[in-house]
Wavefront OBJ file of the C-alpha trace (Angstrom):
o trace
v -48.419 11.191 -45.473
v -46.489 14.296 -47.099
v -44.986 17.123 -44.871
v -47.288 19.357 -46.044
v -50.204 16.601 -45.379
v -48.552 16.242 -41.769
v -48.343 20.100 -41.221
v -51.996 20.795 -42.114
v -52.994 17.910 -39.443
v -51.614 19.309 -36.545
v -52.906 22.832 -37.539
v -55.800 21.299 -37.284
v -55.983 19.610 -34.509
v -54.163 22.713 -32.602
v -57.084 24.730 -34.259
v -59.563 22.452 -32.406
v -57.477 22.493 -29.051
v -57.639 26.065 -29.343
v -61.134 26.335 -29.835
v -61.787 24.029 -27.111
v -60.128 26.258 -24.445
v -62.200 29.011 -25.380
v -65.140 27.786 -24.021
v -63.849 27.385 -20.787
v -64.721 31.600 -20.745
v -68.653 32.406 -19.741
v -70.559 32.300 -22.942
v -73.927 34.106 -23.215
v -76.626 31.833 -25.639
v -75.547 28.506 -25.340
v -77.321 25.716 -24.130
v -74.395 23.519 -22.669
v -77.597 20.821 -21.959
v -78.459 20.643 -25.939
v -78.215 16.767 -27.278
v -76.508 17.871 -29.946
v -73.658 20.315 -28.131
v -72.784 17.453 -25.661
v -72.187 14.900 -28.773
v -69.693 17.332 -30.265
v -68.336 17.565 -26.671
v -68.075 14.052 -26.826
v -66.472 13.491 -30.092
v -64.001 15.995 -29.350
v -63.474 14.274 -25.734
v -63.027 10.440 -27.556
v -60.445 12.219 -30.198
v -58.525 13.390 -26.976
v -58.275 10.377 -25.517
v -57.574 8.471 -28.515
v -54.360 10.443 -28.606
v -50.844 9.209 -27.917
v -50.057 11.419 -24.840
v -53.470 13.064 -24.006
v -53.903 16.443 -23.129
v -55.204 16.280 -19.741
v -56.367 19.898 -19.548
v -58.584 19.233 -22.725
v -60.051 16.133 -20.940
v -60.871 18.097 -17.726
v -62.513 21.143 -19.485
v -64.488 18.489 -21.857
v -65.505 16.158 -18.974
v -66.795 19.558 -17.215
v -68.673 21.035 -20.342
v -70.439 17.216 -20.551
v -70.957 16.428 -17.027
v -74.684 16.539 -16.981
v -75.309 15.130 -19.718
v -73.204 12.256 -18.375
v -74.591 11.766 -15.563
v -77.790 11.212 -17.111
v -76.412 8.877 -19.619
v -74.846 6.752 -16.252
v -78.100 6.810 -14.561
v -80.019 5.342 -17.914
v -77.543 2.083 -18.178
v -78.170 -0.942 -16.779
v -76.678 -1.567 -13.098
v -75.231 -5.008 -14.101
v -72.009 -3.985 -16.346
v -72.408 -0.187 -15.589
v -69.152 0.196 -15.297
v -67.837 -1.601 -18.237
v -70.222 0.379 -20.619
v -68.985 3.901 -18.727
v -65.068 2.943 -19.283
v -65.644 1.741 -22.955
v -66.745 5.460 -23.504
v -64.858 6.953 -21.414
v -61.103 5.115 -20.529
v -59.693 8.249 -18.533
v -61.911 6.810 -15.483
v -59.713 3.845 -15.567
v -57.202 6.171 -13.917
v -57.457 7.952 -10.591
v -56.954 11.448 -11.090
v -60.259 11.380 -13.568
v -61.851 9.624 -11.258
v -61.196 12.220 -8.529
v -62.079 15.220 -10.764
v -65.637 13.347 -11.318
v -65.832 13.642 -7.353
v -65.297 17.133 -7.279
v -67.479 18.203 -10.230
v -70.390 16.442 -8.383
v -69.287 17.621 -4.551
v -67.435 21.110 -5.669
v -64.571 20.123 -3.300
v -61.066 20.465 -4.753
v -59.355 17.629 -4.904
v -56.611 18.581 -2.821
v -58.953 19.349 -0.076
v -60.062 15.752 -0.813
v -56.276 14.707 0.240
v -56.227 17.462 2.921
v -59.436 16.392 4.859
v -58.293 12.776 4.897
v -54.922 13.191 6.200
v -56.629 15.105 8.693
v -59.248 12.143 9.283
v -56.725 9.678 9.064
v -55.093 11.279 12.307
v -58.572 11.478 14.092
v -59.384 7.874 13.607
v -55.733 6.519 14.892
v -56.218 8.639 17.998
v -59.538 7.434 18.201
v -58.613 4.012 18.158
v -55.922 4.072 20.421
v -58.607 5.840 23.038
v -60.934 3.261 22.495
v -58.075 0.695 23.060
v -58.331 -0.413 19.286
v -54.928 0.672 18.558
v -52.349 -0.486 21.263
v -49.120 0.231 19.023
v -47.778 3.302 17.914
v -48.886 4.289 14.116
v -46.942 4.006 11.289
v -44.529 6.961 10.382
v -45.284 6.892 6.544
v -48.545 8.295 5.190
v -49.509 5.641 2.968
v -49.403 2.801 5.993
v -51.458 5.515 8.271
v -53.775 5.209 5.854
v -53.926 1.499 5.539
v -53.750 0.980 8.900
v -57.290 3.504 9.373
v -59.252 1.922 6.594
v -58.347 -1.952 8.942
v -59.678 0.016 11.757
v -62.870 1.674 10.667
v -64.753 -1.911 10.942
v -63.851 -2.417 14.361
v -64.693 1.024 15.262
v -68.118 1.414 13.642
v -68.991 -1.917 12.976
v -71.752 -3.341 15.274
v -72.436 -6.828 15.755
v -69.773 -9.864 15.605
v -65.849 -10.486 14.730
v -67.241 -12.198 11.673
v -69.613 -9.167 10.637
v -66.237 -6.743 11.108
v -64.242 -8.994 9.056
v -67.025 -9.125 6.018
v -66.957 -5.156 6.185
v -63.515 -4.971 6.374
v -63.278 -7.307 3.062
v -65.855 -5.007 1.488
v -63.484 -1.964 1.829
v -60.235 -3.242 1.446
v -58.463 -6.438 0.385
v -54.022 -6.360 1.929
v -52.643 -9.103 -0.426
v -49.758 -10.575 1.526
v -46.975 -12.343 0.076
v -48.244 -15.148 -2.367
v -51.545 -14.821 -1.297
v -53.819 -15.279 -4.447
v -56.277 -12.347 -5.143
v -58.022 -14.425 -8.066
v -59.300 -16.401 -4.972
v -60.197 -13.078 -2.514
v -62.122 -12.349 -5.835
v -63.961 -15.276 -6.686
v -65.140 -15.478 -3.663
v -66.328 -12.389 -3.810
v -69.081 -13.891 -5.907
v -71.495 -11.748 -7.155
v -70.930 -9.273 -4.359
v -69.391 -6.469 -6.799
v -69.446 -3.059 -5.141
v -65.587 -1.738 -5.107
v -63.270 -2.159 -3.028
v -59.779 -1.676 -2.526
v -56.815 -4.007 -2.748
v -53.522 -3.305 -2.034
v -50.174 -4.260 -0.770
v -49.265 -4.689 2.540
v -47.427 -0.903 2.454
v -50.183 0.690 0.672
v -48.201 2.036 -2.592
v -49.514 -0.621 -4.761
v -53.252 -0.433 -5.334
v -55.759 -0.646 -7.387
v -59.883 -0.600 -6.785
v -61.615 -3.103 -8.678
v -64.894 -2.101 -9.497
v -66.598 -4.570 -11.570
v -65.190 -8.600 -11.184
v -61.236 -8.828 -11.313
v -60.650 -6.991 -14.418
v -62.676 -3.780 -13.981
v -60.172 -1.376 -12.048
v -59.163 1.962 -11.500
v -55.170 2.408 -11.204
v -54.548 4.594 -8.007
v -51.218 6.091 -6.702
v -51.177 4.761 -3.640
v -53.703 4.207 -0.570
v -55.020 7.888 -0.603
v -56.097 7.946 -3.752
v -57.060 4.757 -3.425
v -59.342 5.780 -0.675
v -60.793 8.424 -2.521
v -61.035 6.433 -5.932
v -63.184 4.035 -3.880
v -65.735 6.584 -2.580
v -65.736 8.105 -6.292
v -66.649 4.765 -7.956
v -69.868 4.827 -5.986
v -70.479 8.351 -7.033
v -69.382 7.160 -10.964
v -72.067 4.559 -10.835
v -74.720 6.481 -9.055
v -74.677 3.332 -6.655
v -76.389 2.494 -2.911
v -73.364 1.998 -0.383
v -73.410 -1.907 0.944
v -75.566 -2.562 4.050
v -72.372 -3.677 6.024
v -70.109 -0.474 5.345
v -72.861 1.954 4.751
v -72.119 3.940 8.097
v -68.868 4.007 7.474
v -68.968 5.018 3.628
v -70.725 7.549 4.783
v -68.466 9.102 7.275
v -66.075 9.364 4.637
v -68.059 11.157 2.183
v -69.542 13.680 5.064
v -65.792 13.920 6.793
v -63.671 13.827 3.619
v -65.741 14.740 0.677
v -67.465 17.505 2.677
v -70.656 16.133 0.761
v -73.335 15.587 4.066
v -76.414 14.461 2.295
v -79.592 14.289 4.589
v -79.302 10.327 3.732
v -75.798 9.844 5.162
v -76.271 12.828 7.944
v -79.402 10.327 9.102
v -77.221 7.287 9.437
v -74.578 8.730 11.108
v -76.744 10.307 13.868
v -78.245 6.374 14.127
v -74.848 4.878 14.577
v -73.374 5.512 18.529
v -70.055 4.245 17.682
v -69.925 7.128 15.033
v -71.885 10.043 17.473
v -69.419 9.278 20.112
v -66.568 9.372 17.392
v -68.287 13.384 15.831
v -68.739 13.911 19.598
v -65.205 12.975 20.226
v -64.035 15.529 17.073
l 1 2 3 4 5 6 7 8 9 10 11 12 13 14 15 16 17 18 19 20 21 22 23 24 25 26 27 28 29 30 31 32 33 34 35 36 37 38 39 40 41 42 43 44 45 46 47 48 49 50 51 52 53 54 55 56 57 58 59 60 61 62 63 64 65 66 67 68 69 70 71 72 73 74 75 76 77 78 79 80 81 82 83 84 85 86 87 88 89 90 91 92 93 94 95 96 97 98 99 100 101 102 103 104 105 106 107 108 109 110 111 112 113 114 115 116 117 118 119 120 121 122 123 124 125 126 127 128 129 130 131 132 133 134 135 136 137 138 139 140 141 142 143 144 145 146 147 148 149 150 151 152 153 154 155 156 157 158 159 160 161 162 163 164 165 166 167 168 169 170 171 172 173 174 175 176 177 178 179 180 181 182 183 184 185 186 187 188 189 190 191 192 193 194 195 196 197 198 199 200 201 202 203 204 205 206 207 208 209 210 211 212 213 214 215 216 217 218 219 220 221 222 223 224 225 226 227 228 229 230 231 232 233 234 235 236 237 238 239 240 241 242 243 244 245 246 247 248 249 250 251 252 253 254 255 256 257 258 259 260 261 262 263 264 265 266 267 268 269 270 271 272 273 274 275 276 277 278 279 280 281
């Protein structure tokens, strides 16, 4: 390609960027819902991402303008290999901070109240489970092993019924890989059991949620987002919580996501682990 050739490209596409960022103004007359606005939405949202370094402020705006018409789209797809179709049209969810921005266009929480309100939680929980005798050590001093540490506890806390039933629940939220310890196994025997969960080192700044068998994931930075990537899978996929963490799923999304549906408010008043716990707040 000439210089001139080269020159009238990225006029063009700087053209288009500009034009994009107009619309983030309040237009009068346009139906944002239109078929035919949200495939130009989406063309210029694939074009984005099919870039060599992405602008993520054109993704964001884009990703707002189309959410609707997403969220449809998600809803129409087939629940087995949902989340395969939803990343081969749209890759940015294979990263965290997309994923997170999805969770606050449906909840209208920013995301760093997101981060705020679990911090917060995370300290509630620990002191909770050293009152309950849970916790007989002191916590951690770095953030990402607080967190850790409260997503280990939650099943003993809220969990009714056996050890076994607490372990299950705690393997449906979060998998520690230690040492050589072989996730393709933790996975397999997963089976078909394929709502998300979290895996992770044993410090917590190494993690990943896989969302779909052992190569659907979203890449996290670190436990919090991990946390949060987790909860915003569910809300990606339009998806029921598990039986066996659905109380505690759901204290998340009231507690941290600020997003009390009459659903999860119900089985949080039904669980007395959890009243005493809101009680104990």
């Amino acid at each position: 390609m000439d210089t001139d050739s080269r020159s009238g490209k990225e006029d063009e596409d700087e053209d288009e960027d500009e034009q994009i960022a107009s619309t983030s103004g309040v237009q009068k007359n346009i139906d944002y819902d239109s078929p035919q606005l949200a495939a130009r939405h989406h063309h210029q949202l694939k074009k984005e991402m099919g870039r060599k370094n992405p602008n993520h402020s054109v993704i964001s705006h884009l990703l707002d303008l189309e959410y609707d018409a997403r969220v449809r789209w998600i809803k129409s797809l087939p629940f087995k290999g949902r989340w395969a179709e939803l990343v081969s049209c749209y890759p940015c969810f294979k990263k965290d901070l997309h994923v997170l921005e999805e969770v606050r266009r449906h909840t209208q929480v920013p995301v760093d109240k997101m981060h705020a309100n679990l911090e917060e939680f995370v300290e509630k929980i620990l002191f909770f489970s050293a009152k309950k005798n849970i916790m007989t050590t002191s916590p951690p001093a770095l953030a990402e092993q607080k967190c850790l540490l409260m997503m280990t506890k939650l099943p003993e806390l809220f969990t009714n019924g056996s050890t076994k039933k607490q372990k299950n629940a705690l393997e449906a939220l979060v998998k520690i890989v230690k040492g050589t310890e072989n996730l393709e196994v933790f996975l397999k025997k997963r089976g078909d059991y394929n709502s998300p969960v979290i895996v992770a080192n044993t410090t917590g700044d190494e993690v990943v949620v896989v969302v779909e068998g052992k190569a659907a994931t979203i890449n996290t930075q670190g436990i919090a987002n991990g946390i949060l990537s987790l909860l915003g899978a569910y809300y990606l996929l339009d998806m029921d919580y598990p039986e066996i963490v659905n109380d505690i799923l759901a204290l998340l999304q009231v507690h941290v996501l600020q997003d009390p549906d009459p659903v999860s408010k119900t089985v949080l008043e039904k669980n007395d682990s959890i009243h005493e716990f809101i009680t104990f707040l």
